[in-house]
C-alpha positions, -999 to 999 in steps of 0.1 A, spaced: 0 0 0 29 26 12 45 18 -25 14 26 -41 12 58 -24 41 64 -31 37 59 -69 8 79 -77 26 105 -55 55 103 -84 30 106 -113 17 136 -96 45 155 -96 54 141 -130 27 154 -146 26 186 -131 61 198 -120 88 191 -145 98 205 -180 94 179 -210 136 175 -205 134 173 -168 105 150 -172 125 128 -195 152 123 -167 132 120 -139 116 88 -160 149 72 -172 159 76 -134 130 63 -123 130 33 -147 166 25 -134 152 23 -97 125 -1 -110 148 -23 -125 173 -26 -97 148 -36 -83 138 -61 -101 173 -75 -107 179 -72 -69 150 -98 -62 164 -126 -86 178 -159 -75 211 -167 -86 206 -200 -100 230 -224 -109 236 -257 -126 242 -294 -107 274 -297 -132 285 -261 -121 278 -269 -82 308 -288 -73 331 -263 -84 312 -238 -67 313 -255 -36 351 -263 -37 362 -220 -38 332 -212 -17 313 -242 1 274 -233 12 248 -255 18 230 -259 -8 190 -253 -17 177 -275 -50 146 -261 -67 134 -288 -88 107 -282 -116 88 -287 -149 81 -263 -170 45 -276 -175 39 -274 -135 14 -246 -122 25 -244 -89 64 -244 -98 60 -214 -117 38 -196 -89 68 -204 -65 89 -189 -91 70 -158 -91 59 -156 -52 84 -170 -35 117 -170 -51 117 -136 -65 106 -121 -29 137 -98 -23 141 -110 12 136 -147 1 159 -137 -31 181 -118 -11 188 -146 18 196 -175 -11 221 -155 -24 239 -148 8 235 -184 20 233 -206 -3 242 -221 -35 206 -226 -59 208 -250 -82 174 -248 -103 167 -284 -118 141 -297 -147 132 -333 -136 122 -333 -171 148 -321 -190 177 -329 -208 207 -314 -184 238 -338 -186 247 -335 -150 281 -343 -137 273 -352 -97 297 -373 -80 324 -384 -101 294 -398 -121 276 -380 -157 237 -388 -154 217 -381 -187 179 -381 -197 183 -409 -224 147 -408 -228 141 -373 -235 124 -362 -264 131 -330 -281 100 -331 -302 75 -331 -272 58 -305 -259 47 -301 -223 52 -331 -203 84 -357 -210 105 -385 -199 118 -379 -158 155 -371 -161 171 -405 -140 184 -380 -118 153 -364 -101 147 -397 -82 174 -385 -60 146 -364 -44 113 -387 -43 99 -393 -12 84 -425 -3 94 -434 -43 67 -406 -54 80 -375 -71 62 -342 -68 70 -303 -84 76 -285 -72 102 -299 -48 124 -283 -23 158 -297 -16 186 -286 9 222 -302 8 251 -295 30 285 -285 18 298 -316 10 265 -322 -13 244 -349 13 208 -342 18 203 -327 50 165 -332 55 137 -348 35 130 -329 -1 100 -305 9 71 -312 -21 49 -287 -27 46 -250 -31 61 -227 -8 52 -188 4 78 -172 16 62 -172 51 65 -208 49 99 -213 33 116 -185 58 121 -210 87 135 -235 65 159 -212 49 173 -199 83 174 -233 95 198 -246 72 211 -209 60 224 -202 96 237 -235 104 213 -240 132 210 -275 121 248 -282 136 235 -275 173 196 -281 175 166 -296 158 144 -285 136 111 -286 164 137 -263 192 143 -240 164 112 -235 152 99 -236 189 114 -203 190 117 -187 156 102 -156 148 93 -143 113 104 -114 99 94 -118 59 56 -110 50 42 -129 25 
């Protein structure tokens, strides 16, 4: 609401305060703060085959978004969640993302081991073969998108992949759980027995 205000505020005195010259300036500098903003609030994903280097000249844990592009909910969480600037903003600080299509064709070196989609056809649209890789994150042998996955440092799965879609009220505990290492000294029910939130979804 306060950003609102404070938009029609600026179109005010656009419209009535400025020369045509001054007017063009104040837009071009105005444009700028919009998309700094914008840019600000975007994860910084990266691949599995890039992660391992990553990991050895700065080691994080490590937060797995894995999708299809024909999933509703995975490009909701997309929009909501992951391009919150708090939610954005805490990622980057904390963790390596690795975004993953559990359909696509990504070669992914993990391991010492290269794990492809053999089945993956290039000629379908929407739905497609499951890459062999996404089993990693089933639960109970079921997969589900989207899925939420969180891996320490030395790339072992630190809790059970989350399924479903996430606000970023209800991702924020489980970022700072793993983000600040709070895992290493308690579990998950004494830290959430005490967390309080600070993001609004």
């Amino acid at each position: 609401m306060l950003m609102f205000g404070w938009f029609r505020y600026c179109i005010f005195v656009f419209q009535n305060e400025f020369s045509k010259w001054t007017k063009m300036q104040y837009l071009f500098s105005l444009s700028l703060v919009f998309a700094s903003f914008v840019l600000s609030a975007q994860v910084n994903w990266i691949s599995f085959s890039d992660l391992e280097k990553a990991q050895q000249s700065d080691p994080r844990p490590v937060i797995v978004d894995m999708y299809t592009t024909w999933c509703g909910p995975c490009k909701m969480m997309d929009a909501n969640t992951f391009n919150h600037p708090k939610v954005a903003a805490y990622i980057n600080r904390h963790f390596h993302a690795v975004k993953f299509n559990a359909e696509g064709n990504e070669e992914i070196l993990f391991g010492g081991q290269r794990i492809v989609n053999e089945q993956y056809d290039p000629a379908k649209r929407g739905r497609n073969a499951t890459h062999p890789f996404a089993g990693s994150f089933a639960v109970n042998g079921r997969l589900a998108y989207p899925t939420t996955a969180y891996l320490s440092p030395d790339l072992k799965m630190l809790t059970q992949p989350i399924q479903g879609y996430l606000t970023p009220d209800k991702i924020e505990p489980i970022l700072k759980f793993f983000g600040s290492k709070a895992f290493e000294r308690q579990t998950w029910d004494q830290f959430n027995e005490s967390f309080a939130p600070e993001w609004i979804n």
